[in-house]
Steps between C-alpha positions, in 0.01 A plus 500: 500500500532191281620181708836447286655161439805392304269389192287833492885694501688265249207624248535844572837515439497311213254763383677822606828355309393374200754550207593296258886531564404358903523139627265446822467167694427381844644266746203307726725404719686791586219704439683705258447726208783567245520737208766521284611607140500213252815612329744500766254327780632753713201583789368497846331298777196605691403317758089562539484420849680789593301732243198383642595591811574837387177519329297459831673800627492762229279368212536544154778734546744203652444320112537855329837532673604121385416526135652865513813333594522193321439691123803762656715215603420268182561825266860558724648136376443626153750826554879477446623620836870608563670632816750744389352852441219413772689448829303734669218292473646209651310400845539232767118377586501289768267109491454208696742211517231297319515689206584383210933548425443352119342662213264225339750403290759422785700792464655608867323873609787690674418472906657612770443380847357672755321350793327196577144561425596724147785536198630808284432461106568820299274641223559738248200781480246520220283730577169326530682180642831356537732220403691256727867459402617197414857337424434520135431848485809567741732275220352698206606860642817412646403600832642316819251393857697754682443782268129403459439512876693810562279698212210373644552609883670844417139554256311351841688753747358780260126467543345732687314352825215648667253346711149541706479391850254345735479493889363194709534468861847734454622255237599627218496401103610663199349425156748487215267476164604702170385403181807417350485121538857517745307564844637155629855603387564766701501214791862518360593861559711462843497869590165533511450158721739709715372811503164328614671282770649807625145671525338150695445502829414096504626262231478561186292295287550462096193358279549440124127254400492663140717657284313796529549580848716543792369517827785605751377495895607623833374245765438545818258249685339242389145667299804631257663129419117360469399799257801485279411121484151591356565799298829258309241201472233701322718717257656129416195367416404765257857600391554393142806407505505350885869509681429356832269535776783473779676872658809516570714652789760762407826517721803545487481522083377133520133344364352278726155299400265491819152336540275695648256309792141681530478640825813454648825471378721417205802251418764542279504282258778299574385481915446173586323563813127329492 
């Protein structure tokens, strides 16, 4: 495969994108690529790092993928979008507290906290892809934060969940990865986080490192906390939309971010113990 570097990628995605109605430039400094339309300069980051990293996993499919989504999500800011007649498509999708909580033009997304390592936005289904709600949107249909959020998690409560499970050393995990783009929100469906911690015989564990996947775990020695710490680390790294590679401990309906210690043992996050 073709050593990739940030000059090689900028080219090809100048080439894949090419249209007349399309901005593109690039920041040296933050390594960054941006397309946008000239009109409205409405558009989207990429930072290459990250795609090249992406690209030494799966190949050409990992820039397939990225110009797949940018020409959906560039041809989305184009469509009128409205909430009323669509509230069934309404969905909470859950990112990391480092993502972004302004549209490029400064408009406010709607958010919702949640714990310390990830936030709540909402997004109202496309089809292909989604859009993030923002305050403007919200004005425009007359629709208030609290009825946004409670649309969004009655629509999350309704999606079906099934799973596939692996064994290692009696732990247990519990793969959570339809294709519907909301794996990461059902993270937010407490009767299922029950149900599981009901089922555990050790603690249970809660993994969200893309938005495509939910990795829920029963632990019960050590091998289980240093797999999940592996298994979250690689499915962040090749996630395209990356959450974060911490777990979480489930119990007693609360969150709690832990670091996981190779071989031994783990800390919450907020232990100050050396």
């Amino acid at each position: 495969m073709t050593k990739m570097t940030s000059r090689k990628l900028r080219a090809i995605l100048e080439d894949r994108l090419r249209n007349e109605n399309y901005r593109m430039s690039y920041n040296r400094d933050k390594d960054r690529f941006r397309v946008e339309w000239k009109d409205t300069k409405q558009g989207i980051n990429v930072t290459l790092p990250s795609v090249i990293a992406k690209y030494n996993e799966r190949g050409e499919r990992a820039i397939d993928e990225l110009v797949a989504h940018l020409e959906e999500a560039l041809k989305i800011m184009k469509q009128e979008v409205r909430l009323h007649g669509v509230e069934q498509h309404i969905y909470p999708v859950i990112r990391s507290t480092s993502f972004p909580t302004k549209t490029n033009d400064g408009t406010p997304l709607i958010t919702k906290e949640h714990t310390a390592e990830t936030r709540i936005f909402f997004a109202l289904d496309l089809g292909k892809s989604y859009r993030l709600i923002d305050a403007t949107l919200l004005e425009q249909e007359n629709w208030t934060e609290e009825r946004l959020i409670e649309t969004a998690m009655f629509n999350m409560r309704s999606l079906a969940i099934s799973y596939k499970e692996d064994e290692v050393q009696s732990n247990r995990f519990y793969f959570v990865a339809p294709s519907d783009g909301y794996a990461a929100s059902r993270m937010l469906n407490e009767s299922f986080l029950q149900e599981m911690k009901r089922k555990a015989t050790g603690d249970l564990a809660v993994a969200v490192p893309h938005q495509d996947v939910l990795i829920v775990a029963d632990i019960v020695n050590d091998t289980g906390y240093d797999v999940l710490a592996q298994i979250t680390m690689k499915f962040f790294a090749e996630g395209n939309i990356p959450i974060t590679s911490l777990s979480f401990i489930y119990d007693e309906g609360e969150l709690e971010p832990i670091f996981i210690l190779a071989k031994s043992r783990r800390i919450d996050k907020h232990d100050d113990r050396k």
